[in-house]
Backbone and ligand atoms as CSV (ligand in chain L), in Angstrom:
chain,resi,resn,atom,element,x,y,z
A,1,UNK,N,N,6.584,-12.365,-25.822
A,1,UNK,CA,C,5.826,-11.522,-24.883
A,1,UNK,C,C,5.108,-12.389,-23.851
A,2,UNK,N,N,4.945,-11.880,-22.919
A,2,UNK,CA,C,3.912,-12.749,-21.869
A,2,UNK,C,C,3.038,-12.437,-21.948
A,3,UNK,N,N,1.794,-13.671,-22.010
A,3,UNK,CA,C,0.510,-13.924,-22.261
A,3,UNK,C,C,-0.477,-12.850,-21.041
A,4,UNK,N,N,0.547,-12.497,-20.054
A,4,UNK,CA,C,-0.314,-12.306,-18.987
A,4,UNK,C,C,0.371,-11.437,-17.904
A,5,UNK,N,N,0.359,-9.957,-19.129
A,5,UNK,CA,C,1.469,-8.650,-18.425
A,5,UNK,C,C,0.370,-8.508,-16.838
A,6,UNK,N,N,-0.902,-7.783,-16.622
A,6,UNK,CA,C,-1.229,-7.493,-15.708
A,6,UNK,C,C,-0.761,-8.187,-14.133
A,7,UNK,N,N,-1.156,-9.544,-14.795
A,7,UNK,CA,C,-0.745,-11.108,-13.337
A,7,UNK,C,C,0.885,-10.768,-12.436
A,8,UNK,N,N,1.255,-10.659,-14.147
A,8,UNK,CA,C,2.945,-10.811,-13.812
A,8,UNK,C,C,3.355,-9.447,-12.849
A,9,UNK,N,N,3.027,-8.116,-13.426
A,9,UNK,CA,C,2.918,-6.938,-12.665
A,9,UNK,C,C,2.437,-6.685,-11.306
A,10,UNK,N,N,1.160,-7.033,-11.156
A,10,UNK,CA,C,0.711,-6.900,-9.854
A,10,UNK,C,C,1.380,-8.375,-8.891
A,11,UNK,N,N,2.043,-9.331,-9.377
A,11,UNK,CA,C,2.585,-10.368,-8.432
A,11,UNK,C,C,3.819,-9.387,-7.961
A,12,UNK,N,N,4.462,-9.126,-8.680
A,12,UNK,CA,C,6.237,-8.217,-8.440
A,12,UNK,C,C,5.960,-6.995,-7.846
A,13,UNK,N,N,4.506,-6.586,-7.511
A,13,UNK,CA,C,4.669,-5.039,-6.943
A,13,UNK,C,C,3.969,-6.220,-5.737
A,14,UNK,N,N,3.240,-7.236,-5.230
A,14,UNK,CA,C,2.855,-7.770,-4.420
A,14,UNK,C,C,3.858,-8.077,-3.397
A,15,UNK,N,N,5.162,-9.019,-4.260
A,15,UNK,CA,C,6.275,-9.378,-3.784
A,15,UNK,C,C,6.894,-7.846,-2.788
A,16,UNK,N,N,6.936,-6.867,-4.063
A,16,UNK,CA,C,7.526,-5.775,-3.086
A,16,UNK,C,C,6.870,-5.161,-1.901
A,17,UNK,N,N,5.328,-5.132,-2.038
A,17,UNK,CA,C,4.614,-4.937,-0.739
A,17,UNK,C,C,5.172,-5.800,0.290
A,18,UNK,N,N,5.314,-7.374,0.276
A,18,UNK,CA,C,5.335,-8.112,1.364
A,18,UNK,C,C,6.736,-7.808,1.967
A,19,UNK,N,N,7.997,-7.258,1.164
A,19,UNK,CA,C,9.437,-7.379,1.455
A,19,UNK,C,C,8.704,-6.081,2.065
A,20,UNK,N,N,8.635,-5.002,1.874
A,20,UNK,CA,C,8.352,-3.293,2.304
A,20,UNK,C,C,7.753,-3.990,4.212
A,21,UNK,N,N,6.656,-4.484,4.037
A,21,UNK,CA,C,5.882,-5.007,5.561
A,21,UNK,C,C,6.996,-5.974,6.336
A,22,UNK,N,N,7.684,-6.574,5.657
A,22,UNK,CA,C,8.607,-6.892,6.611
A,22,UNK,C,C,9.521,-6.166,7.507
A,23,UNK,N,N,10.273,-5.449,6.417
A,23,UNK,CA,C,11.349,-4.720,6.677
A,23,UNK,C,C,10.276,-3.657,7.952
A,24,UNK,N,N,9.096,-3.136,7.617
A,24,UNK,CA,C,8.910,-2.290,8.216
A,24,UNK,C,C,8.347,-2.567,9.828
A,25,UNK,N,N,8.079,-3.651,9.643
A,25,UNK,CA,C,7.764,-4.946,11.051
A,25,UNK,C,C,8.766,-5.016,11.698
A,26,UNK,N,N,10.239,-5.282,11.229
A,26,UNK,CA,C,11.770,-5.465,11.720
A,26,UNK,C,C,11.422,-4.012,12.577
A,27,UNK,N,N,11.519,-3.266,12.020
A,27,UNK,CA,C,11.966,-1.430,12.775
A,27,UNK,C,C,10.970,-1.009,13.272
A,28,UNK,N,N,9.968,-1.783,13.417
A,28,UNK,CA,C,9.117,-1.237,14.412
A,28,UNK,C,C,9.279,-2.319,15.819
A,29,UNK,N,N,9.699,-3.822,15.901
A,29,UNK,CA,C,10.164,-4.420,16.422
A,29,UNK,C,C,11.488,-3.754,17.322
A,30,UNK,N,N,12.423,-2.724,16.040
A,30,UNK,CA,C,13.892,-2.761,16.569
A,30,UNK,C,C,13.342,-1.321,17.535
A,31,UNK,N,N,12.427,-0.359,17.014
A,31,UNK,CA,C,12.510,0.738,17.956
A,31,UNK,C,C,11.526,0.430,19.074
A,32,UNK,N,N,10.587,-0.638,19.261
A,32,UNK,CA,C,9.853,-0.767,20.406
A,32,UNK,C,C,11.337,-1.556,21.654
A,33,UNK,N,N,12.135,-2.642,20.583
A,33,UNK,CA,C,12.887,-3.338,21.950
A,33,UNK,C,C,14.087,-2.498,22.691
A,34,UNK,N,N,14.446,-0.857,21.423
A,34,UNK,CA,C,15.474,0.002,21.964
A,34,UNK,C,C,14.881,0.859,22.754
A,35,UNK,N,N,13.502,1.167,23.313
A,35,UNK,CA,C,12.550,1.704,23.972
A,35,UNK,C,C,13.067,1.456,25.017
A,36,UNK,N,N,12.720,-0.111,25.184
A,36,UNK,CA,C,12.588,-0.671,26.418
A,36,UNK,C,C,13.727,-0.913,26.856
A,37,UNK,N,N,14.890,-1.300,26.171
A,37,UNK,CA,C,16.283,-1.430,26.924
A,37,UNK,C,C,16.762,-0.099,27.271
A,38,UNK,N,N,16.373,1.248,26.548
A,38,UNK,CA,C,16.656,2.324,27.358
A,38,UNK,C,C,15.745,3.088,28.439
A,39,UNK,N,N,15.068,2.611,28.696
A,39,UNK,CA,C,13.479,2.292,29.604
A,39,UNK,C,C,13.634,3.991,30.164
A,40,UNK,N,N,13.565,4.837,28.751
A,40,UNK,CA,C,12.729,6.025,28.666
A,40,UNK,C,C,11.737,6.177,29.233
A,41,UNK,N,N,11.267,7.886,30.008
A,41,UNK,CA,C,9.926,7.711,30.649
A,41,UNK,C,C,9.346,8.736,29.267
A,42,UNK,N,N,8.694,8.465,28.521
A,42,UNK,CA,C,8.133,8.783,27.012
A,42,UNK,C,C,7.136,10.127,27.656
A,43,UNK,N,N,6.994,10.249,28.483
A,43,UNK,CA,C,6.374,11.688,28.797
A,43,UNK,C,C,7.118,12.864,28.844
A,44,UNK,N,N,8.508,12.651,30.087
A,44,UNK,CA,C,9.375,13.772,30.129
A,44,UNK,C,C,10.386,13.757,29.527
A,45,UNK,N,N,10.973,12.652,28.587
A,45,UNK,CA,C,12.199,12.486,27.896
A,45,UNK,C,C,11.900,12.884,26.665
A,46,UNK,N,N,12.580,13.957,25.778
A,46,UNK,CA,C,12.251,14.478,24.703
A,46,UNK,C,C,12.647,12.928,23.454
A,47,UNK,N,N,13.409,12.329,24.111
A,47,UNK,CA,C,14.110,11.282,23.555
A,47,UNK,C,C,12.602,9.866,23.123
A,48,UNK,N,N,11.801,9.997,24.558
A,48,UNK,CA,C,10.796,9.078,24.695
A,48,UNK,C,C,9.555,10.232,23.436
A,49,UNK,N,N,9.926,10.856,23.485
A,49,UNK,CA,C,8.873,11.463,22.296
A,49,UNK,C,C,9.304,11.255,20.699
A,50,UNK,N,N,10.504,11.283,20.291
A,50,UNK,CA,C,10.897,10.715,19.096
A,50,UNK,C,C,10.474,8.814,19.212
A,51,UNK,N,N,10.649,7.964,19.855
A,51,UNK,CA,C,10.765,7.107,19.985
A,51,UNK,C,C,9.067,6.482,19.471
A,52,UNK,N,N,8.229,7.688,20.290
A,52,UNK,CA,C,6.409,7.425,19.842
A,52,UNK,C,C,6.481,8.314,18.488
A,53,UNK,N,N,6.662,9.080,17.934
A,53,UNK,CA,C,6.634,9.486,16.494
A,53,UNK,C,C,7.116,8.214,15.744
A,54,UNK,N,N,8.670,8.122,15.914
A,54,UNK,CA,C,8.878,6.942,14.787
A,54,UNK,C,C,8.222,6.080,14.837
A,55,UNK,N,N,7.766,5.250,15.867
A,55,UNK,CA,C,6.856,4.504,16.055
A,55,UNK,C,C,5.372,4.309,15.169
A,56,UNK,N,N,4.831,5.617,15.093
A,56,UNK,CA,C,3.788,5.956,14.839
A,56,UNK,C,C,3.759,5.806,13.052
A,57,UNK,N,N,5.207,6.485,12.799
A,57,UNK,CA,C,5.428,6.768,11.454
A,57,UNK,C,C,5.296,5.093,11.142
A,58,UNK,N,N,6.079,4.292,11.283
A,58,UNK,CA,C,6.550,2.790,11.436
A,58,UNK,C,C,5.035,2.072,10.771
A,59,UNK,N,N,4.214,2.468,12.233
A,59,UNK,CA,C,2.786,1.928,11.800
A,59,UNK,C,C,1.664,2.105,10.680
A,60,UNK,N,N,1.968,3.636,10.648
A,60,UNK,CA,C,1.075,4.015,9.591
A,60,UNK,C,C,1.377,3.378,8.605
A,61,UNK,N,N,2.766,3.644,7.922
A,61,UNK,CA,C,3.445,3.148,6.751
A,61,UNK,C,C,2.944,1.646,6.677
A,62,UNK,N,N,3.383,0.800,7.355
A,62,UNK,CA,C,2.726,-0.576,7.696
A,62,UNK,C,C,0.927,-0.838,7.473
A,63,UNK,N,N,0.397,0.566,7.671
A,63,UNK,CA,C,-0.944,-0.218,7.748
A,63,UNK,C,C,-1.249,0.386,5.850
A,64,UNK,N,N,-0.740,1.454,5.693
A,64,UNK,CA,C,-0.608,1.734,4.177
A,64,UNK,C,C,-0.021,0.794,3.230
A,65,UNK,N,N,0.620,0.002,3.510
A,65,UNK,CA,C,1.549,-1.268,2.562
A,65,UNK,C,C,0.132,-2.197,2.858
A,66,UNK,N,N,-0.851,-2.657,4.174
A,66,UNK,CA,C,-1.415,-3.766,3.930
A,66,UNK,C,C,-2.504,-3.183,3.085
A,67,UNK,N,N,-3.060,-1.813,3.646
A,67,UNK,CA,C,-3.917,-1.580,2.265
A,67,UNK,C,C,-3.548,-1.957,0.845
A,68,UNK,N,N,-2.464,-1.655,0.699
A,68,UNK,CA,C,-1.861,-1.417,-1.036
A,68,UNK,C,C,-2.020,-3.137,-1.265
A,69,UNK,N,N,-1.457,-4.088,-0.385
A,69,UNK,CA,C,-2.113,-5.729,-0.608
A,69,UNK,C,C,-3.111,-6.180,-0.932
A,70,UNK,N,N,-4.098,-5.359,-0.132
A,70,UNK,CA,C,-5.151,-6.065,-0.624
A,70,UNK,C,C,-5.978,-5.497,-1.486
A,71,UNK,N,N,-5.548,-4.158,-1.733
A,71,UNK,CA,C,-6.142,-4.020,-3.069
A,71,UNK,C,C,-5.333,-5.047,-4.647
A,72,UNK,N,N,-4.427,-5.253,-4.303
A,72,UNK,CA,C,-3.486,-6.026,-5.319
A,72,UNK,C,C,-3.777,-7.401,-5.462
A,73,UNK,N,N,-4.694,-7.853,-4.014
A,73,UNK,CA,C,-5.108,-8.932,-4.379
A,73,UNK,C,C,-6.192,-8.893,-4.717
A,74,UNK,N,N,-6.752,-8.065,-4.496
A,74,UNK,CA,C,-8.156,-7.644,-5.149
A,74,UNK,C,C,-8.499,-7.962,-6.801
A,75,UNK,N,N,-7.095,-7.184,-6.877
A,75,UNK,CA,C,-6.754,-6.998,-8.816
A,75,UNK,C,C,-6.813,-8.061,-9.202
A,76,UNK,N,N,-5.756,-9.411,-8.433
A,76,UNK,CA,C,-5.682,-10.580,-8.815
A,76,UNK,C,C,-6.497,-11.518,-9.509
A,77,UNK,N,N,-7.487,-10.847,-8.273
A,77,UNK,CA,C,-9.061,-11.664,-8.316
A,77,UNK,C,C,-9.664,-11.129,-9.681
A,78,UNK,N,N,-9.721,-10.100,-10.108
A,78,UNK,CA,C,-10.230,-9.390,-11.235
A,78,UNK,C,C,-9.332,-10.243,-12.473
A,79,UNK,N,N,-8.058,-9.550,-12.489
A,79,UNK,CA,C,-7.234,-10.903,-13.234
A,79,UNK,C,C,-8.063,-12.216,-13.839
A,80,UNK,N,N,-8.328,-12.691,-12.310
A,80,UNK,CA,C,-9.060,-14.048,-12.972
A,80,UNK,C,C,-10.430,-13.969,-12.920
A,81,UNK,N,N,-10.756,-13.141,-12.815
A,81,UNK,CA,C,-12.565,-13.435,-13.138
A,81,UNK,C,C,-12.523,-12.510,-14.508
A,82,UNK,N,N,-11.086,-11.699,-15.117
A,82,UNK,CA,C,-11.750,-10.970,-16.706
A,82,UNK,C,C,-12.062,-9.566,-16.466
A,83,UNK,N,N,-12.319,-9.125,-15.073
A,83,UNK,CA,C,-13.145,-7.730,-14.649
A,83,UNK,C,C,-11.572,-7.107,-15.095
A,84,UNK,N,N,-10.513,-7.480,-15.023
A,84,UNK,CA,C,-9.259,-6.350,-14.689
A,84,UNK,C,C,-9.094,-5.335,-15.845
A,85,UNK,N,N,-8.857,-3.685,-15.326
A,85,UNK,CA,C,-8.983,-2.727,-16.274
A,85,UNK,C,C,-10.018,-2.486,-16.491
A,86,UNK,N,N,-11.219,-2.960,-16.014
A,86,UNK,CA,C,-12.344,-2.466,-16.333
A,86,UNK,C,C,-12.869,-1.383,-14.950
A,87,UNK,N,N,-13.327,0.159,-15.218
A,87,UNK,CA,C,-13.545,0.856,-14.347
A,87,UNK,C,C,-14.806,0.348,-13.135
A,88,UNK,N,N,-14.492,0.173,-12.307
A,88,UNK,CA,C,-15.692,0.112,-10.463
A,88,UNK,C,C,-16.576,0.697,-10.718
A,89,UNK,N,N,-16.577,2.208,-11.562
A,89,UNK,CA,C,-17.310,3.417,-11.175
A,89,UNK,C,C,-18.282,3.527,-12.782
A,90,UNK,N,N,-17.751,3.260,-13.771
A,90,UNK,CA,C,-18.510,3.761,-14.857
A,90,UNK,C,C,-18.040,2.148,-15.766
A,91,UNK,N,N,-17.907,1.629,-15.810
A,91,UNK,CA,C,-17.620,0.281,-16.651
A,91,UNK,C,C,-16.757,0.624,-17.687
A,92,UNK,N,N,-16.032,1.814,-18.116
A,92,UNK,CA,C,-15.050,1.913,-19.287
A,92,UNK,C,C,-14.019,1.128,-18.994
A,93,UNK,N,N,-13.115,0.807,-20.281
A,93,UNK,CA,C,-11.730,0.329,-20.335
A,93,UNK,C,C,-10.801,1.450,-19.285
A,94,UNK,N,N,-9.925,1.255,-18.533
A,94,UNK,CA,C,-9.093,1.603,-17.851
A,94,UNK,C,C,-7.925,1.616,-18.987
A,95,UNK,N,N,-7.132,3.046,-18.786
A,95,UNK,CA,C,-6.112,3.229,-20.189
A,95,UNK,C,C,-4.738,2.535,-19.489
A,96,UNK,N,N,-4.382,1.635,-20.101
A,96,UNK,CA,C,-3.339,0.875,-20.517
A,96,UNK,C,C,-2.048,1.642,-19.586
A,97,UNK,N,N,-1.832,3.133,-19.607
A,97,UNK,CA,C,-0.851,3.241,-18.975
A,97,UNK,C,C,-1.077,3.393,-17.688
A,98,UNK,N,N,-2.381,3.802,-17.664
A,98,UNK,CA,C,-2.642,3.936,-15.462
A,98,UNK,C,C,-2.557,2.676,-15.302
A,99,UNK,N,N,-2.872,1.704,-16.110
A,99,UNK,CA,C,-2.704,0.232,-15.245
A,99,UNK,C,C,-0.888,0.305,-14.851
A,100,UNK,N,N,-0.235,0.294,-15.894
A,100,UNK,CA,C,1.291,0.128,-15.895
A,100,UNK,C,C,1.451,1.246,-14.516
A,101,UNK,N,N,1.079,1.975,-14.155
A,101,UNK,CA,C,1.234,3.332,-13.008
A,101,UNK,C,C,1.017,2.992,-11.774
A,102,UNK,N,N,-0.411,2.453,-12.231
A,102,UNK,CA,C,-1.090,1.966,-10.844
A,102,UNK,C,C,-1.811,0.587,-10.799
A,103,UNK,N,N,-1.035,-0.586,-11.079
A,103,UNK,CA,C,-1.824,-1.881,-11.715
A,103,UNK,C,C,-2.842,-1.841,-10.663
A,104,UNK,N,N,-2.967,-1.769,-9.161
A,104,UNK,CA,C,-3.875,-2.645,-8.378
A,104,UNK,C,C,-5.851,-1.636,-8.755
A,105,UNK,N,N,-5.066,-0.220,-9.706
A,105,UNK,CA,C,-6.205,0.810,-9.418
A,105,UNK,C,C,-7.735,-0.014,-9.507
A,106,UNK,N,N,-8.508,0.825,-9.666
A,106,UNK,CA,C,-10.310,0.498,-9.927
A,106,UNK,C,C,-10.759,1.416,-10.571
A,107,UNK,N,N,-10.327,2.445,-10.867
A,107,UNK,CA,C,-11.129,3.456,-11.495
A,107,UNK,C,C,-10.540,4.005,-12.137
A,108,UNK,N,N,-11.261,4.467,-13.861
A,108,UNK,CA,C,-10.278,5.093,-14.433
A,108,UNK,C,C,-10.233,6.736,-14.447
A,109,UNK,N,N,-9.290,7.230,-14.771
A,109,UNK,CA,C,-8.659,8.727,-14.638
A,109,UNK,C,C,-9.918,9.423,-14.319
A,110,UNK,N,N,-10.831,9.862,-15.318
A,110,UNK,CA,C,-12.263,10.371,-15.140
A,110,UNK,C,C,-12.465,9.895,-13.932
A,111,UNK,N,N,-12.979,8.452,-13.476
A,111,UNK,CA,C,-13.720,8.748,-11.972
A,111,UNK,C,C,-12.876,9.054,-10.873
A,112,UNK,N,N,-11.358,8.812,-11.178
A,112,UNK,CA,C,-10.837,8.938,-9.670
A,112,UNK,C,C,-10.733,10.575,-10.033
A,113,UNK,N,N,-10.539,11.238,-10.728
A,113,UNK,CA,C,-10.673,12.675,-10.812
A,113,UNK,C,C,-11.718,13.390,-10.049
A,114,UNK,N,N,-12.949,12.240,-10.804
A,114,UNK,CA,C,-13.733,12.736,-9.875
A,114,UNK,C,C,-14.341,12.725,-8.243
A,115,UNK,N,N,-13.690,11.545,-7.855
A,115,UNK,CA,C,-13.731,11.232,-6.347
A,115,UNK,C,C,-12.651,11.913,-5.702
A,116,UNK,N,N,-11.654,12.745,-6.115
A,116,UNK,CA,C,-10.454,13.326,-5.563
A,116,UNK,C,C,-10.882,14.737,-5.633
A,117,UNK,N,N,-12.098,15.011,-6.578
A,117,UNK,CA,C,-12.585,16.543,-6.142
A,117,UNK,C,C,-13.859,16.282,-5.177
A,118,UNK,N,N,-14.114,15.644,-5.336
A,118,UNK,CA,C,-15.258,15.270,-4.163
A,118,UNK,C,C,-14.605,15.160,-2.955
A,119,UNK,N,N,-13.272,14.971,-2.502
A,119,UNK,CA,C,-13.048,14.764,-1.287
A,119,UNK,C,C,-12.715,16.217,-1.121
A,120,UNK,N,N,-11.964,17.000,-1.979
A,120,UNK,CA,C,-11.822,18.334,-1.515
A,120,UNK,C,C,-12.630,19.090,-1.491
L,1,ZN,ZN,ZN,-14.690,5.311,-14.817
């Protein structure tokens, strides 16, 4: 068994964040330079209006993958200071399978339950 499931987990979903920000950097690269070589006027071309959606989509997704990083490196840090699995919000053990679900989380089931009815 490995001495050190959490490390190993949150490195391989890290790895996949950084491949996800690439790829998604490439196609936001490939639809800004097919923009411009078809030098759409993005106001009256229904064409120049897909072109700012995907775009948009492109970015968000992108700025959602760097969130998901740095909470993962966040974890890391927890990892090595001992805090990891331990809840942000109430200090309980974090259950074993939300880590496997959601390694980078902070809070366990109870508080994010409860911050997810608080937002609604
Ligand atoms: Zn808690």
């Amino acid at each position: 068994m490995d001495p050190d499931p959490p490390r190993v987990s949150l490195l391989a979903k890290r790895a996949e964040a950084v491949q996800r920000l690439r790829g998604l950097e490439a196609s936001f690269t490939d639809i800004v330079e097919a923009a411009q070589d078809s030098n759409l006027d993005d106001e009256h071309d229904p064409e120049g209006t897909t072109v700012a959606v995907s775009r948009a989509q492109v970015s968000s997704l992108a700025a959602e993958t760097r969130l998901q990083l740095v909470a993962i490196d966040a974890a890391l840090v927890r990892v090595q200071t001992g805090t990891y699995g331990v809840c942000s919000q109430c200090g309980a053990m974090i259950a074993p399978a939300r880590l496997e679900a959601l390694p980078a989380t902070t809070k366990c089931i109870s508080c994010a339950q409860l911050v997810n009815r608080a937002r609604d």
